[in-house]
N, C-alpha and C positions, 0 to 999 in steps of 0.2 A: 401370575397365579401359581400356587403349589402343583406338582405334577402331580400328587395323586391325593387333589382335593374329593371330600365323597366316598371314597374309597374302604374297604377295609379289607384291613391286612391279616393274616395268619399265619404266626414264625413260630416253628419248633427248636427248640436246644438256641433258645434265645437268653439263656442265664445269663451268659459272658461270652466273651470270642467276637468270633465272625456272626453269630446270630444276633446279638445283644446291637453290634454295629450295623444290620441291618432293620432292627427297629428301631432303632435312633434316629437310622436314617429315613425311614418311611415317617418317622412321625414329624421328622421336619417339615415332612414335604405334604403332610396335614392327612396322610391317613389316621384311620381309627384301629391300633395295633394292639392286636392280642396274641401278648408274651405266652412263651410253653413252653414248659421245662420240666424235668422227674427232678431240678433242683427247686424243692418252695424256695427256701430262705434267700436263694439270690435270687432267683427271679420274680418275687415279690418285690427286692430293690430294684431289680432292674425295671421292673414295669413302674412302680414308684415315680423311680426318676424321671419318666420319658414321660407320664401319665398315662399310663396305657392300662389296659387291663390283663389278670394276671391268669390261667386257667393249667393246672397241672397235669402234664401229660407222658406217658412213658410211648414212644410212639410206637416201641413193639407190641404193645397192649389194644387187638382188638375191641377189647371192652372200652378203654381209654378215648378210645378214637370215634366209638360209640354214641358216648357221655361226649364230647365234644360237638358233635353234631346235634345232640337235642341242644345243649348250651347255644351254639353258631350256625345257625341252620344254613345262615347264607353268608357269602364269604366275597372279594372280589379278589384277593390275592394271597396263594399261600406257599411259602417257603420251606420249602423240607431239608434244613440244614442239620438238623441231631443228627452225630454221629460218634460214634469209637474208633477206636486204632486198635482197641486190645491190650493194649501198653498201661491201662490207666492206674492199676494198682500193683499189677505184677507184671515180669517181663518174661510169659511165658513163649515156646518157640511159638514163631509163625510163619515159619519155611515150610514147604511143599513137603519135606521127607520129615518132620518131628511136631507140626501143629497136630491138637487132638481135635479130633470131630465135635467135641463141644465146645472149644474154643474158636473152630470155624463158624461153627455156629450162631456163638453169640454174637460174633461180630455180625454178621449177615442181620441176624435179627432185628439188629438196631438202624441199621445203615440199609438195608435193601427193603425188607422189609417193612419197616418203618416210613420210608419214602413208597412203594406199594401202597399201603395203608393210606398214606397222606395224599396221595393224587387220586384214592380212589373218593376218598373224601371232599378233597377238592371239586373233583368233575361233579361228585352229585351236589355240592351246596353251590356251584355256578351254575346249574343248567337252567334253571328258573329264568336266570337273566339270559342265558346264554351266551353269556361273555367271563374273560377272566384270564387272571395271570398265574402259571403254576410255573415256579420256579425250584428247580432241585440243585442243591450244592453236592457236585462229584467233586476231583479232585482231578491235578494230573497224573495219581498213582491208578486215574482208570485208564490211563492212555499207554501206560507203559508196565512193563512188569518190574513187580517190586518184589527181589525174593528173600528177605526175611519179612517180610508183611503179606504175606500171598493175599490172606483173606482180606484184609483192609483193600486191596488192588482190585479185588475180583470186585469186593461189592460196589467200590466205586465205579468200575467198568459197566456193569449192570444197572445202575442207575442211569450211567448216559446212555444205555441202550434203550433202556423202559421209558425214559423223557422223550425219545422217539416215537417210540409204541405210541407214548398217551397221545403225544401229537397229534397224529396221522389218525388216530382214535376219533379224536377230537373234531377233527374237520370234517374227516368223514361221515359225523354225523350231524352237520351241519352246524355244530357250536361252534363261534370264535371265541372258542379257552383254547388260548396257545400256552407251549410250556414248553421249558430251554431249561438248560442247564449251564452250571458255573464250574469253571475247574481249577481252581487257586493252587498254586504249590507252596511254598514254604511262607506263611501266612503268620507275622509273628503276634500269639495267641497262646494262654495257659499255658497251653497242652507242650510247649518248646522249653515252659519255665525250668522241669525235672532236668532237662538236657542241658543249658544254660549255669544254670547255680547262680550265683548270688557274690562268687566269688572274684576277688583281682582279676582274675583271667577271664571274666565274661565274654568280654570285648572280644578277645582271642576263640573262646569255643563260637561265639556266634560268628564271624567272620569264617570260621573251619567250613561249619553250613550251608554255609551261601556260594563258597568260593567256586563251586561250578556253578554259579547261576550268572548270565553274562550282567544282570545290571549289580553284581555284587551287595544285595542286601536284601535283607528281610522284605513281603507285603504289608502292608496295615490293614487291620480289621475295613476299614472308612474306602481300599480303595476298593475291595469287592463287594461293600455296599453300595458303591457308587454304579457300579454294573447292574446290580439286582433295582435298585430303583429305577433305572433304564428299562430293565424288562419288566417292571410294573406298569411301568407308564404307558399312554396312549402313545408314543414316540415307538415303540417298538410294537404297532400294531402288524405289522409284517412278517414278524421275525417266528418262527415255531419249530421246534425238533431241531434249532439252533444249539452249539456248544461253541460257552464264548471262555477261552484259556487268558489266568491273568498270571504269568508264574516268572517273571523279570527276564522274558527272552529265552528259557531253559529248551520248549521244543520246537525254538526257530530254528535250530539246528544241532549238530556233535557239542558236547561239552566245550567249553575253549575259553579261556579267561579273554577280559575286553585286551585285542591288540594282539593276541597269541595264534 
């Protein structure tokens, strides 16, 4: 039987990436997924393709998230993967002594807040049932300092602290909505493509990337779906306020190529 036959799923920043490959993969597994994204044009393909339904969201948008609730009142699993790096149109600083306060901010907006927003939405469209899976996509740039990315680090940090929060929130009031988070590191998705090029030397800049990472190569979008279907399912009815790290070995320990 599908692991998450019955079910319905709620994925933000599900256009392309790692969100798109986790409702691929929940719809395999016979949920009823509803794509959201601030991009229409792909994420009407993307929901398209899977069959899913498509509803547009900016998830720093109170009102957005608003509108999504009269749309989904009730919900069994929802996904808060939208996020920024800051990087996405310009490369402006994001170290600790030259990032501006409006650009720490945006990022936060999207990424911290945005996950805020979405687990608060969460708990109230599962409480009816009182069950439910809230799944937040951090990073391993919350686990460690990242410094010309401060704010990308911070907000991921906080996300795995607030997945906590809602936890312990959550039990304590006698709902079982449990809610864990994902921390992928070098995930090969879009957002790598700018860095990468298209050129001869591909091969050569993406191996540069990876060369601290011990299993030496990029993730794929399909293997940190594969985790988040885990924490949709009845199979991780135990599991809450959990951080599950999928990043090719990077913080088993000191940098070190395999054999070195």
């Amino acid at each position: 039987m599908p692991r998450l036959s019955g079910k319905t799923a709620l994925v933000t920043g599900a256009a392309r990436g790692i969100g798109a490959a986790i409702a691929q993969a929940f719809a395999n597994e016979a949920a009823q997924v509803i794509v959201t994204d601030i991009d229409v044009e792909r994420g009407l393909a993307t929901s398209s393709a899977i069959g899913a339904r498509f509803a547009r969201l900016d998830v720093s948008c109170e009102a957005d998230w608003s509108e999504i609730a009269l749309q989904f009142p009730t919900v069994d699993i929802v996904v808060n993967n939208a996020g920024i790096t800051g990087f996405e149109d310009v490369q402006p600083a994001h170290d600790p002594e030259n990032a501006t306060l409006a650009d720490w901010r945006a990022v936060h907006a999207v990424n911290l807040d945005g996950t805020f927003l979405g687990c608060r939405y969460a708990i109230r469209a599962m409480r009816a049932k009182g069950a439910g899976s809230i799944i937040n996509i951090s990073s391993r740039s919350g686990l460690v300092g990242i410094p010309m990315a401060a704010a990308y680090a911070s907000s991921k940090a906080a996300i795995r602290n607030h997945t906590k929060s809602v936890a312990l929130y959550c039990a304590g009031q006698g709902l079982n909505i449990r809610c864990n988070s994902i921390h992928p590191a070098a995930i090969m998705t879009p957002m790598w493509e700018p860095m990468l090029g298209s050129g001869a030397d591909r091969k050569d800049r993406e191996a540069a990337l990876v060369k601290e990472t011990p299993m030496q190569r990029f993730g794929r979008p399909e293997e940190v779906a594969a985790l988040a279907v885990l924490l949709a399912s009845d199979e991780a009815a135990y599991m809450t306020g959990a951080e599950l790290n999928i990043d090719g070995g990077i913080l088993a320990g000191s940098a070190a190529a395999p054999g070195g």
